[in-house]
C-alpha positions as CSV (number, residue, x, y, z in Angstrom):
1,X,3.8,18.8,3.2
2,X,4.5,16.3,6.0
3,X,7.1,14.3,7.6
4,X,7.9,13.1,11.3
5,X,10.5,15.8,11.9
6,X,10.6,14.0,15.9
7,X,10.0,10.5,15.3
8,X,10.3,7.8,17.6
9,X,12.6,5.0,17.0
10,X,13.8,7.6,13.8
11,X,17.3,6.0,13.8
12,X,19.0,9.1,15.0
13,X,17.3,11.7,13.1
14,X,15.2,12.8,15.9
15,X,16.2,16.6,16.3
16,X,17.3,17.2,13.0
17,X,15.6,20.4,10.9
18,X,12.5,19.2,9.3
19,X,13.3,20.9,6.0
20,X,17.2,19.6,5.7
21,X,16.2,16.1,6.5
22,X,13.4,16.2,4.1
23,X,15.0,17.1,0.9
24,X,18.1,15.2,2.0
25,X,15.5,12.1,2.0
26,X,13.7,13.3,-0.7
27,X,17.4,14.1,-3.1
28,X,19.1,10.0,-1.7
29,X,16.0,8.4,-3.0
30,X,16.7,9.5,-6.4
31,X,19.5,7.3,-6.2
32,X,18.3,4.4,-7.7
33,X,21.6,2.1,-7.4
34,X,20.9,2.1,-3.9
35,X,18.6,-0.5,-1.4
36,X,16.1,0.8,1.1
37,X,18.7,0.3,3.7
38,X,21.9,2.0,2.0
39,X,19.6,4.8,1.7
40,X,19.2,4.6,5.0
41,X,22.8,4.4,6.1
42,X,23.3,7.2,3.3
43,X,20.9,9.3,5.1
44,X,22.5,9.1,8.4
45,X,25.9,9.8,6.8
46,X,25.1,12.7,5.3
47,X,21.8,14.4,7.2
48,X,23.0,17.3,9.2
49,X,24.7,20.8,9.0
50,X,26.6,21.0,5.9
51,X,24.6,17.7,4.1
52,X,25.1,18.7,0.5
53,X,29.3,19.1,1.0
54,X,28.9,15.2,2.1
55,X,26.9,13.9,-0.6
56,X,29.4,13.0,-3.1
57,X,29.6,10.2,-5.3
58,X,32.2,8.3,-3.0
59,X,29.6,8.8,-0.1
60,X,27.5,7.1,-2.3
61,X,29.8,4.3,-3.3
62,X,30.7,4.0,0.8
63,X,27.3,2.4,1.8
64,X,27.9,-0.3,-0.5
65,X,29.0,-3.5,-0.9
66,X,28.3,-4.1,-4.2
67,X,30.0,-2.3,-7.2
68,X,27.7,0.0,-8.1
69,X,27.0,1.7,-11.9
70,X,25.3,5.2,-12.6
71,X,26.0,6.8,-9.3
72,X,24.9,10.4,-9.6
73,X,28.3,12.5,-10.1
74,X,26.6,15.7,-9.3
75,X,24.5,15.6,-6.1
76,X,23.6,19.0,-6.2
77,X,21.3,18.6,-8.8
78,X,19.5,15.6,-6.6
79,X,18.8,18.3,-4.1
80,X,17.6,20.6,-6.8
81,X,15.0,18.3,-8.3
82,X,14.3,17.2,-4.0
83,X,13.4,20.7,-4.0
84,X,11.0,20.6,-6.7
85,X,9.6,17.1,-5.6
86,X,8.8,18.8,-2.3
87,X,7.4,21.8,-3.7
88,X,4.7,19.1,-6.0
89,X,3.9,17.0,-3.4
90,X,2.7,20.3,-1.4
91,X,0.5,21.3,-4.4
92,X,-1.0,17.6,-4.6
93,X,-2.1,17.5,-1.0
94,X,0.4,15.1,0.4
95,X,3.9,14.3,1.5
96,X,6.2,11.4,2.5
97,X,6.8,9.4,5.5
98,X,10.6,8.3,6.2
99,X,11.1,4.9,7.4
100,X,11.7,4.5,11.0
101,X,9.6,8.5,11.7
102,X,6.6,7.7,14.4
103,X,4.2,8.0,11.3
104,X,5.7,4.9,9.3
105,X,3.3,1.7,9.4
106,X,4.1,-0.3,12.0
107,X,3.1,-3.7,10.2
108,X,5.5,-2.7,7.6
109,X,8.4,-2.0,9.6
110,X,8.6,-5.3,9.9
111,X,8.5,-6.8,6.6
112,X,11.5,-7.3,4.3
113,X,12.7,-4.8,2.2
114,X,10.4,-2.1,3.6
115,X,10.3,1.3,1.6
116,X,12.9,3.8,2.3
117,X,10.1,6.3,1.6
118,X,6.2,6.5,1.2
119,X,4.8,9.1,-0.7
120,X,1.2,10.0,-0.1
121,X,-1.9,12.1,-1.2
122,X,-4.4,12.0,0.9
123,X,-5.2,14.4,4.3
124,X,-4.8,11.7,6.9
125,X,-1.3,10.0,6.8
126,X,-2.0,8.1,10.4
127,X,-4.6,6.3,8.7
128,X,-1.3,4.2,7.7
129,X,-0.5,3.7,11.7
130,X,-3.6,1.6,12.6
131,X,-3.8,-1.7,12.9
132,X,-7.3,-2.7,11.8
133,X,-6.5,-3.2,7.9
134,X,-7.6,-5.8,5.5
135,X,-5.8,-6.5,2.2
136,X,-8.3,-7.5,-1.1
137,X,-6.9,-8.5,-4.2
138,X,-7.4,-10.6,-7.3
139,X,-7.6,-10.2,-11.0
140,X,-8.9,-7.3,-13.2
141,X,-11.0,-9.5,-15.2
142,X,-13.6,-11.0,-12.8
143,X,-16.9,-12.3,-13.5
144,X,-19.6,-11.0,-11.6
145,X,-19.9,-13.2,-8.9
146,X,-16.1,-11.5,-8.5
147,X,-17.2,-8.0,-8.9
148,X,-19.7,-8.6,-6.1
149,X,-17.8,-10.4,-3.9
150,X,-14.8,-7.5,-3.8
151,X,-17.5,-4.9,-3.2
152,X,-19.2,-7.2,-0.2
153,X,-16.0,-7.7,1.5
154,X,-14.5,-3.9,1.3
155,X,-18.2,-3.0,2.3
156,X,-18.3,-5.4,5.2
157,X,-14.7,-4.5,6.1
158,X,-15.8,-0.7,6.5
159,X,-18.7,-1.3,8.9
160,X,-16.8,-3.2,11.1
161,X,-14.5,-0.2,11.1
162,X,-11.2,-1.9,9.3
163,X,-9.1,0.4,6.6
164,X,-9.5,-1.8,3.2
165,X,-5.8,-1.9,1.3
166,X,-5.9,-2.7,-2.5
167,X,-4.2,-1.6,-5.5
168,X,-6.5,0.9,-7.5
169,X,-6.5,-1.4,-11.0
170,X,-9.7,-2.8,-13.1
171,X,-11.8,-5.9,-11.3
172,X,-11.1,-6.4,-7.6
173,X,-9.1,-4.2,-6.1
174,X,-11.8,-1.5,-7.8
175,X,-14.9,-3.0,-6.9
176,X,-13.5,-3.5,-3.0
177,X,-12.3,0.2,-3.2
178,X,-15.9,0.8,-3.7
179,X,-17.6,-0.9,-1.6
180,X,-15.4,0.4,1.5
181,X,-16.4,3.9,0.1
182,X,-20.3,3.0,0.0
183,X,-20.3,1.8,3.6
184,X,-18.4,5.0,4.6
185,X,-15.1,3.5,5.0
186,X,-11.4,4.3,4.1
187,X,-9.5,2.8,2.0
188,X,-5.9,2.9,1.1
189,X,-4.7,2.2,-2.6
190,X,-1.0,1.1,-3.0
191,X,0.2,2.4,-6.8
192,X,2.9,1.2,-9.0
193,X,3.7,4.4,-10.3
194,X,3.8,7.9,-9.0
195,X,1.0,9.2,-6.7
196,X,0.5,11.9,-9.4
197,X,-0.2,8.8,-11.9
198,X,-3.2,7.2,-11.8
199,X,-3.1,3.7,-13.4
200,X,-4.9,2.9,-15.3
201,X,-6.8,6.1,-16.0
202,X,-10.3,4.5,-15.6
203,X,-9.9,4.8,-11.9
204,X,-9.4,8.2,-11.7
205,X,-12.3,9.2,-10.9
206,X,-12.2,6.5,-7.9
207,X,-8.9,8.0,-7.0
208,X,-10.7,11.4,-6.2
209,X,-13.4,9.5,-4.5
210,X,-10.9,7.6,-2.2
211,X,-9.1,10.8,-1.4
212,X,-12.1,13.1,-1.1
213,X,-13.7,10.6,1.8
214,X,-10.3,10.4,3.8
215,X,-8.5,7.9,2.0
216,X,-4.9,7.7,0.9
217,X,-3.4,6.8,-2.2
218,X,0.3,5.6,-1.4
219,X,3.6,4.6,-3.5
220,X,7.3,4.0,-2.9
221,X,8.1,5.8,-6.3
222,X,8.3,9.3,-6.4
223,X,6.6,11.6,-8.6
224,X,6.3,11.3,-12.4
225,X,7.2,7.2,-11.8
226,X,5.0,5.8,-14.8
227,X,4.0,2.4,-14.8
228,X,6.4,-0.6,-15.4
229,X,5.6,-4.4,-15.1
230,X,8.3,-4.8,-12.7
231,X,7.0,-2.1,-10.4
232,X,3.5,-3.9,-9.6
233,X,5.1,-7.2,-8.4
234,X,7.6,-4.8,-6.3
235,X,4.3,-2.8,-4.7
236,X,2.5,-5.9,-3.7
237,X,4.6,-6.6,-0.7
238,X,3.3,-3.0,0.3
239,X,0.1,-4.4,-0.1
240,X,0.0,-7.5,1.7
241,X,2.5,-6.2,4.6
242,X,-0.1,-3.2,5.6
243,X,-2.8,-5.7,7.0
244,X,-2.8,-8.5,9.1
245,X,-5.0,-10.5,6.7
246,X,-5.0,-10.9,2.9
247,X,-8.3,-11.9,0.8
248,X,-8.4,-13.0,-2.6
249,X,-10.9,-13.1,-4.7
250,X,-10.5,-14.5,-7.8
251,X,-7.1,-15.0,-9.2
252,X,-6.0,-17.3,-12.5
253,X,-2.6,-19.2,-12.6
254,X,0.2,-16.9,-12.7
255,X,-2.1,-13.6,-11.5
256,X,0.1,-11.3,-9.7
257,X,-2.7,-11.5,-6.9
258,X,-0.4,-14.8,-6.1
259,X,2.5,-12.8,-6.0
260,X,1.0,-11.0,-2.8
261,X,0.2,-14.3,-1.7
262,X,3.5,-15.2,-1.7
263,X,4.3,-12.2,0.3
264,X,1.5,-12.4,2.3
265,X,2.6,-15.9,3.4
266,X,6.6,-14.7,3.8
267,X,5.5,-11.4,6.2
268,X,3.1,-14.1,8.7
269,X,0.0,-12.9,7.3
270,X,-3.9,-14.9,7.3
271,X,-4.8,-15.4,3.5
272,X,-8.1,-16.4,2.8
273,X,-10.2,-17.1,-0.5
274,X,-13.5,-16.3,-1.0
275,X,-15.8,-19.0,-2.6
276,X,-16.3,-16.8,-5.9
277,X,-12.9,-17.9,-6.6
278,X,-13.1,-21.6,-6.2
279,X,-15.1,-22.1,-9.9
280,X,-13.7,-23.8,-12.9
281,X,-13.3,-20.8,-14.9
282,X,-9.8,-19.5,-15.9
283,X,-10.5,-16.4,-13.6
284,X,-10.2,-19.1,-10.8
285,X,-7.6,-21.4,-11.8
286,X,-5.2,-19.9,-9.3
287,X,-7.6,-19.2,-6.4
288,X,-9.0,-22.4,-6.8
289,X,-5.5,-23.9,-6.2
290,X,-4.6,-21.5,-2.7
291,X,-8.0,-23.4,-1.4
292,X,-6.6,-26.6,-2.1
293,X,-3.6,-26.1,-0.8
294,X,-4.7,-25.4,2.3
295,X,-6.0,-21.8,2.3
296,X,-8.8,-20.5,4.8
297,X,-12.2,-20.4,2.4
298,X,-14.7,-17.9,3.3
299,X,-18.4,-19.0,4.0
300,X,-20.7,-16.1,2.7
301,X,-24.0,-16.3,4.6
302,X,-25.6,-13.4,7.2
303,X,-27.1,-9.9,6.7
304,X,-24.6,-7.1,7.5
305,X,-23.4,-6.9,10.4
306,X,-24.0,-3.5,12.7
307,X,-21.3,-1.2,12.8
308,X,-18.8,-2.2,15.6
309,X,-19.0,-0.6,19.0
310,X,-16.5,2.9,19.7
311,X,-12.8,1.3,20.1
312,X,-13.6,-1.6,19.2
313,X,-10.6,-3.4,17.7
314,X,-10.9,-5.5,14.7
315,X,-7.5,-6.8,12.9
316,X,-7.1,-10.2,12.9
317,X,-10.6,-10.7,14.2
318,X,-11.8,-9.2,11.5
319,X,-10.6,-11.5,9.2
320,X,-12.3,-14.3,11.4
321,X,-15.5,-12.5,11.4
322,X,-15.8,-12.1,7.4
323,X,-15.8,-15.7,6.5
324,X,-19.9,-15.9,8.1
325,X,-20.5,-11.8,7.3
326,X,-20.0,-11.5,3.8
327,X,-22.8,-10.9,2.2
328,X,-26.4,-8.6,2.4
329,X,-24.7,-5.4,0.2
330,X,-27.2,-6.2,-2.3
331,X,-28.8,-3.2,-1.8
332,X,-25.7,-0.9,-2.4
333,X,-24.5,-3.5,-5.5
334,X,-27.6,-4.3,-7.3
335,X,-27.1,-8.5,-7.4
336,X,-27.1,-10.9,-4.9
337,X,-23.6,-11.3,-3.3
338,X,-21.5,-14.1,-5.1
């Protein structure tokens, strides 16, 4: 289990016991009345010597504005069921990261709304603290010029040494999971449910895959959260807000790859759209509409590219570099790149 018990720029909980702070964290964000930030002011109200005395439903009600309904009338039994939470997340391999700890993603500091917690499985949790990471996202239902477009761009974003971020479902954000896994690459998948839920449960078996090759699977529910419609829209800030550029690439009208868009666009990222989704099929309606509103269109042309030199930083440059590098994956896909 892990969590920045000396973190930088940790709003006043450098110093504090790892263990109290933790489960205090852990018990506030069952809370569910409560905004990222109120559990933050919550957390530095109550963290401390002598925390569970102060975590009473008025403490609760205190970091408020708003009249608030089913606040928790017996804390104790939030610090109980923190207890177990912390004990699971140690059997899964993984832990959380507190907002404002040294090990919280920069990029995502900034955005609005950031989580209050991330949960994690996955050996590497400063994967999440570099810089060079590229968003991919579009529908589940691609056609195959889709399918091998996703797998192209995770595998080109890999050998030029970026962390590809998508969200683990059917179409896309599989197929660029993939192909950032075939070129040796990490890659980061951002869930709507619990990290101990896999959704859907086709990509479980690309959830070991993603984990076993240094990867991270990552969520601001905690465990046993199944999925719920509103949840996905919620994690696709996540999503968009770990990277400096977004690509989409294929999305009909009303996909929730637009919702990231829309994020995308409100945290100051690039978003670009990769010719696969500029057709006339329904898969492309939406994409198709980001191009002609202005979004930057990829042109898919050279061989790979050779791995990038040692330190060499890629970030927004990368995002540059993909709209000529895009394609020559053929070998690792079995189709010409689309």
């Amino acid at each position: 289990m892990q969590v920045e018990e000396n973190a930088a720029g940790g709003g006043g909980y450098s110093g504090e016991p790892f263990r109290e702070l933790l489960i205090m964290a852990l018990a506030i964000d069952r809370i569910g009345c409560l905004t990222a930030a109120e559990k933050l002011r919550l957390l530095d109200r109550t963290a401390g010597a002598g925390a569970a005395a102060r975590l009473t439903p008025r403490a609760v009600r205190a970091v408020s504005p708003r009249r608030l309904r089913a606040v928790p009338q017996e804390p104790g039994r939030l610090l109980e069921a923190a207890e177990r939470e912390r004990s699971r997340l140690t059997q899964l391999g993984g832990g959380c990261i507190l907002y404002g700890s040294g090990r919280y993603p920069p990029l995502l500091t900034a955005i609005h709304d950031p989580p209050f917690l991330l949960y994690y499985r996955g050996n590497d949790p400063d994967l999440l603290s570099s810089a060079d990471h590229l968003s991919v996202v579009g529908t589940r239902r691609p056609s195959g010029a889709g399918r091998r477009a996703a797998f192209a761009v995770g595998f080109h974003a890999a050998r030029r040494g970026a962390t590809v971020v998508s969200g683990l479902a059917r179409g896309v954000d599989a197929e660029a999971h993939r192909g950032c896994l075939a070129a040796g690459g990490r890659t980061v998948a951002v869930l709507g449910t619990g990290v101990d839920t896999i959704y859907p449960r086709s990509s479980e078996s690309l959830a070991r895959a993603l984990i076993a090759d240094g990867g991270l699977l990552l969520s601001e529910y905690r465990l046993g959260t199944q999925p719920r419609r509103y949840h996905f829209p919620n994690r696709n800030r996540i999503i968009s807000g770990l990277a400096t550029a977004l690509v989409v690439i294929q999305a009909p009208a009303g996909s929730g790859a637009l919702i990231t868009v829309d994020h995308a666009l409100d945290q100051g990222r690039d978003v670009l759209v990769h010719p696969a989704g500029l057709g006339d099929a329904v898969c492309c309606a939406g994409s198709a509409a980001l191009a002609a509103d202005g979004a930057t269109i990829l042109a898919t042309a050279a061989p790979a590219p050779p791995a990038p030199r040692s330190g060499a930083t890629v970030g927004r440059r990368l995002s540059r570099s993909l709209r000529s590098e895009l394609t020559g994956v053929s070998a690792c896909y079995g189709g010409p790149d689309g």
